[in-house]
C-alpha positions in Angstrom: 99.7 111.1 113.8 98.0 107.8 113.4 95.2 105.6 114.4 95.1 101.9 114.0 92.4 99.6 114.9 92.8 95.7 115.7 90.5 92.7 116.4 87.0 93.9 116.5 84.8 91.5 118.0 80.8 91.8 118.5 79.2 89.4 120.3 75.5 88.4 121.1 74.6 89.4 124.9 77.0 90.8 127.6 80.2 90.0 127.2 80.3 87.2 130.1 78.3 85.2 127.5 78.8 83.3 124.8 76.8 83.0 121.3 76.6 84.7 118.0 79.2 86.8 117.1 81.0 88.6 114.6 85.0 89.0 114.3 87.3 91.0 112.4 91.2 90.7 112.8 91.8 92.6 109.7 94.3 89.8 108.4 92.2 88.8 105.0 92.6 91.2 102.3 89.1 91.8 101.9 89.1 93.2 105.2 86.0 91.9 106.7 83.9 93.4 103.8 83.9 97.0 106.1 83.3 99.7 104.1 85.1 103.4 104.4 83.3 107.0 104.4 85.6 109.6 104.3 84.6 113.7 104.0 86.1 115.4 101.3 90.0 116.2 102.3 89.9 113.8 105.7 91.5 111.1 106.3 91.2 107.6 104.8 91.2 104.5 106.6 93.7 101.7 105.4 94.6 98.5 105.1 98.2 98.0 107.3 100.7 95.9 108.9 104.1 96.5 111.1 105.0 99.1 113.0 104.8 102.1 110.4 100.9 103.2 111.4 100.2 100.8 113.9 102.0 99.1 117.2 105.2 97.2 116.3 103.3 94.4 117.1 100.1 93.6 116.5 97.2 92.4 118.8 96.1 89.2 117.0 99.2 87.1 117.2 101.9 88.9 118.8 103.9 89.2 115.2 105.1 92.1 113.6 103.8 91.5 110.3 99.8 91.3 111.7 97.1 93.3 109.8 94.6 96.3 111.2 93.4 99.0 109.7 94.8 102.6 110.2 94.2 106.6 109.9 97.0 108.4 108.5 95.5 112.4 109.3 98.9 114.0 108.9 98.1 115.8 106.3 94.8 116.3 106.6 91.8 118.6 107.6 89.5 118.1 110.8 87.3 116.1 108.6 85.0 112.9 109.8 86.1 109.3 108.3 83.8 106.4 109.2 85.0 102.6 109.2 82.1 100.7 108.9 80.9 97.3 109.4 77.9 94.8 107.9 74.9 95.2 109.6 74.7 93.0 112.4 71.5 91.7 113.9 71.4 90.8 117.5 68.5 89.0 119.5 69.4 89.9 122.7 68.8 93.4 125.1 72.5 93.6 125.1 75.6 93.9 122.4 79.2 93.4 123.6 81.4 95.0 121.6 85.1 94.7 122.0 88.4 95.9 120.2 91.9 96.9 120.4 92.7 100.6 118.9 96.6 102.5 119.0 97.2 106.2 118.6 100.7 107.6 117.8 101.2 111.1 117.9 101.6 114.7 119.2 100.4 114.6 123.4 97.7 117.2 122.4 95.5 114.9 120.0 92.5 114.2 121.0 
């Protein structure tokens, strides 16, 4: 099976508001500088476009060729892998966080 991830956006406050913010669409190669952790023998996370890990068309622009980053645990153990982001600080009480995720595979994943 596979997990794909797509623009992950973090802004300042609730999400009614506006303001700072950070944004990820996963279509530079560096990826928005995130960083991977994978246990030994789990799956890693990757850098992907079209419709052979992810949707067959992506989130960002409605193409087929869009970027996002995927888990390809096929072959793998129930292990942990962690995708993770530059620390972001926020001044506010409240953090939105919002993204767009796909899983392909067997009905009993979960």
């Amino acid at each position: 099976g596979h997990t794909a991830i797509d623009d992950f956006l973090l802004l300042d406050g609730t999400c009614s508001s506006a303001g700072f913010g950070a944004d990820c669409d996963f279509e530079a190669s560096d990826k928005c500088e995130y960083s991977v952790f994978t246990e030994m023998g789990g799956p890693g996370w990757s850098w992907g476009a079209g419709a052979a890990y992810g949707p067959e068309i992506d989130h960002t622009y409605g193409e087929v060729n869009g970027h996002y980053m995927y888990l390809d645990y096929a072959d793998s153990r129930e292990t942990k892998s962690l995708l993770s982001s530059i620390i972001v600080k926020s001044t506010e009480d409240y953090v939105c966080v919002k993204w767009y995720y796909y899983i392909d595979g067997p009905a009993n994943m979960t």
